[in-house]
PLY file of the C-alpha trace (Angstrom):
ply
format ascii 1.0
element vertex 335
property float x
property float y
property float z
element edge 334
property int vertex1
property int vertex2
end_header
-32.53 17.37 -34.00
-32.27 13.72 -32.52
-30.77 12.84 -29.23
-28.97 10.10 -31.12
-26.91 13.11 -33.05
-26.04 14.53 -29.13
-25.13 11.10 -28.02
-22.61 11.01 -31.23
-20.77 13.86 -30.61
-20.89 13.34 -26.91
-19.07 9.81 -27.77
-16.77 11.96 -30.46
-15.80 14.21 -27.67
-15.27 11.59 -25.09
-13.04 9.55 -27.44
-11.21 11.44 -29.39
-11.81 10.19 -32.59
-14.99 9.03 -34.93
-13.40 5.49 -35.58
-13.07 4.90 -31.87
-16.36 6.83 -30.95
-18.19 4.28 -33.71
-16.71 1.62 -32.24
-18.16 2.48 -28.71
-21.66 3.34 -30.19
-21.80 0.67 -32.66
-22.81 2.43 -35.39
-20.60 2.69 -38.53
-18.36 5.53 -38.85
-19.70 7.13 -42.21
-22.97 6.70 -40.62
-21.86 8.94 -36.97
-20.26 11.45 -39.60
-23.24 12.13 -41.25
-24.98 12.91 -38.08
-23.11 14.79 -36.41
-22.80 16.91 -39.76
-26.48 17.03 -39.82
-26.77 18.57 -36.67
-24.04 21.37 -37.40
-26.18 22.32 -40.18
-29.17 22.01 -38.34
-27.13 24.90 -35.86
-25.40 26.68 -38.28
-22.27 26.19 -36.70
-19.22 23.78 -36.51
-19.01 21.40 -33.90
-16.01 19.38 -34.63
-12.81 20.10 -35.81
-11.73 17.31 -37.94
-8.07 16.72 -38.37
-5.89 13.42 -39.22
-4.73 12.60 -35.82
-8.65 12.97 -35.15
-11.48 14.97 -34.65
-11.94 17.09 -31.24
-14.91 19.17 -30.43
-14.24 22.91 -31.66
-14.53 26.67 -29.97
-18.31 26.54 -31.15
-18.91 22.74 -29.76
-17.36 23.79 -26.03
-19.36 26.89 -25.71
-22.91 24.44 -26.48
-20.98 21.40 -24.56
-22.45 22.54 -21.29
-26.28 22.39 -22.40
-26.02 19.24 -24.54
-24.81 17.19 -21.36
-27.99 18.95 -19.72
-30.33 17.24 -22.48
-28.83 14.25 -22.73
-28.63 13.79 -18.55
-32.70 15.17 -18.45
-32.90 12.34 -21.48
-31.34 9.84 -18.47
-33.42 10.97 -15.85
-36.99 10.54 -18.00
-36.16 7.15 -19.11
-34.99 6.20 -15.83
-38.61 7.29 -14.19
-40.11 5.63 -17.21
-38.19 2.15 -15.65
-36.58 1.78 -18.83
-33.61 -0.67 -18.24
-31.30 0.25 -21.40
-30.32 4.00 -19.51
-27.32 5.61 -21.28
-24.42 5.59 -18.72
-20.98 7.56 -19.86
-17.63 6.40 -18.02
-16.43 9.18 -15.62
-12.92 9.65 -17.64
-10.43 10.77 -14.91
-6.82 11.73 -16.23
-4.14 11.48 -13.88
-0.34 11.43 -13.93
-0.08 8.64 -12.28
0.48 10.66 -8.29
-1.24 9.22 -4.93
-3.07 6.73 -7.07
-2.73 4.24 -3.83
-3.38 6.35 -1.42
-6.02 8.09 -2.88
-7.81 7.76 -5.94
-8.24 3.97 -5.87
-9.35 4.35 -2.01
-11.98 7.16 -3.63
-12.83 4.80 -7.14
-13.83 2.27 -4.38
-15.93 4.52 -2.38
-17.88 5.65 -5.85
-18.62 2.16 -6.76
-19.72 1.48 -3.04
-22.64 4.09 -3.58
-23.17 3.50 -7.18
-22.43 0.24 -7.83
-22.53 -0.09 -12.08
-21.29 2.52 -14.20
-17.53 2.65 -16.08
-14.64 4.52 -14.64
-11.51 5.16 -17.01
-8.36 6.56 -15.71
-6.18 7.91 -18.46
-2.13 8.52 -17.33
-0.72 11.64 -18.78
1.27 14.58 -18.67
-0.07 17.56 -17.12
-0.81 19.76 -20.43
-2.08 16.62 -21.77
-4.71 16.68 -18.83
-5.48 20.10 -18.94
-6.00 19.99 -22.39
-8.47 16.58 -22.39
-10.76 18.60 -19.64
-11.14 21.78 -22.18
-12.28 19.94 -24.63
-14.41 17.52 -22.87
-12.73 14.15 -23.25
-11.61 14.19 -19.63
-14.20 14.64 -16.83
-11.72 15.14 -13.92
-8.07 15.39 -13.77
-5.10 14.81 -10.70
-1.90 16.91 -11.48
0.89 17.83 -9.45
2.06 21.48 -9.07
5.14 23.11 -7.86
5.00 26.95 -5.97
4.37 29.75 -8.75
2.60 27.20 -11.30
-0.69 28.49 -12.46
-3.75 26.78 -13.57
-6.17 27.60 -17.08
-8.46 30.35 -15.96
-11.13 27.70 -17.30
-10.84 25.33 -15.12
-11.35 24.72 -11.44
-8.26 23.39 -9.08
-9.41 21.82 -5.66
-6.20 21.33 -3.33
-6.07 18.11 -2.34
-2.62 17.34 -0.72
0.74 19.09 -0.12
4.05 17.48 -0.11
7.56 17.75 0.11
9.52 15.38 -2.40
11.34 12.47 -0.92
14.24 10.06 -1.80
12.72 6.95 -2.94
14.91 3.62 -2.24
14.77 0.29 -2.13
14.91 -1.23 1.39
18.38 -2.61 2.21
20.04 0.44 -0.37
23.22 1.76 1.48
21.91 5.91 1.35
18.64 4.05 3.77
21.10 4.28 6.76
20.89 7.80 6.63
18.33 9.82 8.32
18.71 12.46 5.34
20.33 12.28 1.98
22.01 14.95 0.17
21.75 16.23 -3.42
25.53 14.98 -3.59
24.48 12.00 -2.23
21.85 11.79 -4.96
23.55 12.46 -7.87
26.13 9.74 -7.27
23.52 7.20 -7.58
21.37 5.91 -10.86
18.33 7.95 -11.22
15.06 7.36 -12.51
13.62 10.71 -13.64
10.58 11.90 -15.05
9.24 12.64 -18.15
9.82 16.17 -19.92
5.97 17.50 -19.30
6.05 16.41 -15.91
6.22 18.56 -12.50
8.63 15.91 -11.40
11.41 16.13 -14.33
11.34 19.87 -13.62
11.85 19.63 -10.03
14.73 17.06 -10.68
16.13 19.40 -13.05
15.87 22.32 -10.33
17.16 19.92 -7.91
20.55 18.61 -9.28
20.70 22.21 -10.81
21.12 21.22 -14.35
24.27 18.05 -13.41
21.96 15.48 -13.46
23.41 11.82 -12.24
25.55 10.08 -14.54
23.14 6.91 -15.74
19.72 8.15 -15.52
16.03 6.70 -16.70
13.14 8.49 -17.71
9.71 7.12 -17.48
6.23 8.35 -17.40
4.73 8.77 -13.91
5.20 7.51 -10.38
3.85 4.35 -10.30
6.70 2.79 -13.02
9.33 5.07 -11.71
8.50 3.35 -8.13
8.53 -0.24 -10.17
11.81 0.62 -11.95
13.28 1.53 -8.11
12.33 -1.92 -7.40
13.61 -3.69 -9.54
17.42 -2.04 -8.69
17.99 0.65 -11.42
18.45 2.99 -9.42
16.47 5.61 -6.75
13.76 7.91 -7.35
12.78 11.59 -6.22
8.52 11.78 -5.74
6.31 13.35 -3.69
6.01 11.86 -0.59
2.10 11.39 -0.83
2.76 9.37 -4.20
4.79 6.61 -1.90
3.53 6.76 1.78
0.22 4.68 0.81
1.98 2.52 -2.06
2.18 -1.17 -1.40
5.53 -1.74 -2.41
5.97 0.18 1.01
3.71 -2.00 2.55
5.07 -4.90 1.32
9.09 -3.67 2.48
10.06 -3.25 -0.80
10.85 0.77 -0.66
11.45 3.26 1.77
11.97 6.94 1.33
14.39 9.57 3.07
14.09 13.48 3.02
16.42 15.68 1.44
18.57 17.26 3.29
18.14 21.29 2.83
15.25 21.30 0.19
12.16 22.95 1.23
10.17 22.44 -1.98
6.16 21.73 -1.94
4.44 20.01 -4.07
0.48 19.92 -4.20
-1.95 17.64 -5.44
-4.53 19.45 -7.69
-7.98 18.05 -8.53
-8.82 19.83 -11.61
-11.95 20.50 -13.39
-14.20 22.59 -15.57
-16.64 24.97 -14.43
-20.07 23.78 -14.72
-23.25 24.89 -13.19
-24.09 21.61 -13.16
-22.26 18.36 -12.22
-23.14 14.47 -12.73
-23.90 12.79 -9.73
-21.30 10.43 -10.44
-19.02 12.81 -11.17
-20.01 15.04 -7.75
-19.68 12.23 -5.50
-16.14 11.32 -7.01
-14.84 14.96 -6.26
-16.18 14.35 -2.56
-15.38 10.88 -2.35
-11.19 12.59 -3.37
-11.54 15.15 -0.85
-12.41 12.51 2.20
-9.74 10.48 1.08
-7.33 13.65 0.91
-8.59 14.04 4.43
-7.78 10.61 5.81
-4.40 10.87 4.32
-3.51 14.21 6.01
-5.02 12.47 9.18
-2.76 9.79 9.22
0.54 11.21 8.19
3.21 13.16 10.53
3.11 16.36 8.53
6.05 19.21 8.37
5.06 22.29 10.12
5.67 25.40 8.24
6.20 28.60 9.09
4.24 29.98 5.58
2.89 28.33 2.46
4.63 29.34 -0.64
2.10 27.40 -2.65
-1.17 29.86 -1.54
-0.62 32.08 -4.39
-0.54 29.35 -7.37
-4.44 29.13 -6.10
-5.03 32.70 -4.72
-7.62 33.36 -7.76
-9.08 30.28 -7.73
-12.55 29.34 -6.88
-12.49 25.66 -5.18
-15.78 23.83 -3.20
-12.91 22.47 -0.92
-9.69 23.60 -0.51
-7.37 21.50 1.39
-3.86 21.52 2.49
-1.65 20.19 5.01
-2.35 23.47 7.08
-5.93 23.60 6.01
-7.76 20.07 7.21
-10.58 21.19 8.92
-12.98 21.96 6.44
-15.86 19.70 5.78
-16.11 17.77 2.59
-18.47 19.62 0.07
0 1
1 2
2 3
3 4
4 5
5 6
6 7
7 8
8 9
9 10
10 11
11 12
12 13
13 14
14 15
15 16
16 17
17 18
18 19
19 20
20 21
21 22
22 23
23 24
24 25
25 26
26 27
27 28
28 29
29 30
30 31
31 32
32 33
33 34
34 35
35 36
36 37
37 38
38 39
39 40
40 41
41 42
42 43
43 44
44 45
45 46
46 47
47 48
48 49
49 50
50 51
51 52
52 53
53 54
54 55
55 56
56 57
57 58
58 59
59 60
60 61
61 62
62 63
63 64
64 65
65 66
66 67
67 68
68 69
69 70
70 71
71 72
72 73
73 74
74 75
75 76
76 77
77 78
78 79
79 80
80 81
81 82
82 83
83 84
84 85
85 86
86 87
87 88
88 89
89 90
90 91
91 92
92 93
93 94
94 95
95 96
96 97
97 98
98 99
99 100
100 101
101 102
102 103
103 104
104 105
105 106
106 107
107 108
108 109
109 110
110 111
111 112
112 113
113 114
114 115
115 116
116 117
117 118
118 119
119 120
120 121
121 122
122 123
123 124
124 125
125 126
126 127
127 128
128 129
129 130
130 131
131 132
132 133
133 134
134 135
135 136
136 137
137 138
138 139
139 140
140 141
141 142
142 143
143 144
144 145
145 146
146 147
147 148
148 149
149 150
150 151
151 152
152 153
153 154
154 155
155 156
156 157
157 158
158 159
159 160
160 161
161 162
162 163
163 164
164 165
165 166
166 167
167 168
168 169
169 170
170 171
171 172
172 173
173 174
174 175
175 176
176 177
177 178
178 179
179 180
180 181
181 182
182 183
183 184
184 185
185 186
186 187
187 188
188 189
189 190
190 191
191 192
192 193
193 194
194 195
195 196
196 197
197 198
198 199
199 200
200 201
201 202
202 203
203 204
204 205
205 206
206 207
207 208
208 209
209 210
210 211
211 212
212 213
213 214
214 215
215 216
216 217
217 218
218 219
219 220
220 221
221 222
222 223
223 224
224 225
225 226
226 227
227 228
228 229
229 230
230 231
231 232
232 233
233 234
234 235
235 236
236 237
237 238
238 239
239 240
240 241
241 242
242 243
243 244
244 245
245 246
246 247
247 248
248 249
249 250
250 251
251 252
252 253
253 254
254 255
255 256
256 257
257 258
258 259
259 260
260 261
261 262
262 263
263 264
264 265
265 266
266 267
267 268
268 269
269 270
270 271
271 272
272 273
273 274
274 275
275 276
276 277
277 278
278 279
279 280
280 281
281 282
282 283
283 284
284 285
285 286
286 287
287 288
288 289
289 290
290 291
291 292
292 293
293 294
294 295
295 296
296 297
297 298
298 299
299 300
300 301
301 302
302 303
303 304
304 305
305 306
306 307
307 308
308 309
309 310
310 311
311 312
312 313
313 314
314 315
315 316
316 317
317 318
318 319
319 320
320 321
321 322
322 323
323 324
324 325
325 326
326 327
327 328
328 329
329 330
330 331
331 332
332 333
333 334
């Protein structure tokens, strides 16, 4: 066994795919095939399924994933006391769907770089499944998804509560339904809408929301931040959680505004999901803490809905977080 042949499938896993995993190690494709098949017959066991649309790490490669990132990281941590300059460093892939990326993942991206300076961060937009999915089988490292009261979470991963919401009317400033302190569902649906995806929390609370007679020009799109672009540019008004727009600078800048709606007392929360590990990556560690300040200093700064109970407590009853927090729960020290 070679570390080379665990840096391989490491860059398999992380990629998706041997071309682009090749590509990223600079080795030639036949060449990263062999070895990795070299080492599954060195185990006696399959470590990759390989399929058309690309090869993902199998059953067999996720139960050994854990203790091959120990080797290679005790690999790092040698050559870095040997002063060897040419230390292996992965990119920290974070999938998100694209929620509170102003107000607090790029805050927390620039806290990580503060106190690490070099090292790669990729941030990968997708659906919630899609998410889910990339952290089981390795190719994500940490993922932001948005959850709605009942939703549960893979018994195989880890959800950290980061924010709860309530969704909000999102308008551009000057828009005739901004003269209201409240809109209405009716009030709504007799505008253009820009909706959601299918596959995310969003297009199912719309859904919910206009109970099935949705407006009669609508959008879809994928994620906040071009639903919040598409509102700007006048075709027509959004629904989001309010945390995905408070922080945004097209606020800022007077572009949107937001209004609540009238009668709906829907939550949404902001997840931080991940896989259970006895060990994390620095990197990695300090990004999950670096989330929960900034989750902190956005509940700190916003007027916040006071609730009589929280209907969301039982989508993360079972779950085992280093730092839960909601908009009832702020106290808590970061981990």
């Amino acid at each position: 066994m070679r570390i080379e042949q665990l840096e391989y499938l490491a860059a398999v896993t992380e990629h998706g795919s041997l071309r682009r995993a090749s590509e990223a190690m600079h080795i030639s494709q036949p060449a990263l095939s062999e070895a990795v098949t070299k080492l599954e017959k060195e185990l006696g066991t399959t470590l990759l399924d390989r399929r058309r649309t690309g090869s993902r790490i199998s059953r067999q490669g996720l139960d050994l994933l854990q203790n091959m990132t120990e080797v290679l990281e005790a690999v790092d941590r040698l050559r870095q006391a040997a002063g060897q300059q040419s230390v292996r460093r992965r990119d920290l892939r974070i999938g998100t769907v694209v929620t509170a990326s102003s107000s607090l993942l790029a805050p927390a991206l620039r806290d990580l770089h503060a106190r690490h300076g070099s090292g790669g961060v990729e941030v990968v937009n997708g659906r919630q499944v899609d998410i889910q999915q990339g952290l089981a089988e390795g190719s994500l490292d940490l993922g932001l998804v948005n959850v709605l009261p009942g939703d549960e979470v893979p018994p195989t991963l880890v959800a950290d509560r980061l924010i709860e919401g309530t969704p909000v009317a999102c308008l551009p400033v000057g828009h005739p339904l901004t003269a209201k302190e409240r809109v209405t569902v009716d009030d709504l649906r007799a505008e253009p809408h820009v909706l959601m995806r299918p596959g995310f929390v969003m297009h199912r609370y719309a859904h919910r929301l206009f109970a099935g007679n949705l407006p009669g020009t609508t959008y879809a799109t994928d994620g906040a931040e071009m639903g919040k672009a598409m509102v700007a540019a006048g075709l027509g008004i959004s629904v989001l959680p309010d945390f995905s727009i408070v922080a945004d600078p097209l606020v800022e800048a007077g572009v949107l505004t937001t209004r609540p709606i009238q009668t709906d007392q829907t939550t949404v929360m902001l997840l931080m999901l991940r896989r259970r590990a006895e060990r994390v990556p620095e990197p990695l560690r300090d990004l999950q803490r670096a989330l929960v300040r900034q989750a902190r200093i956005y509940l700190s700064s916003v007027e916040l809905p006071a609730t009589a109970s929280d209907p969301a407590a039982e989508a993360t009853a079972d779950l085992t977080p280093v730092t839960p927090i909601s908009s009832r729960a702020r106290t808590r020290s970061a981990p």
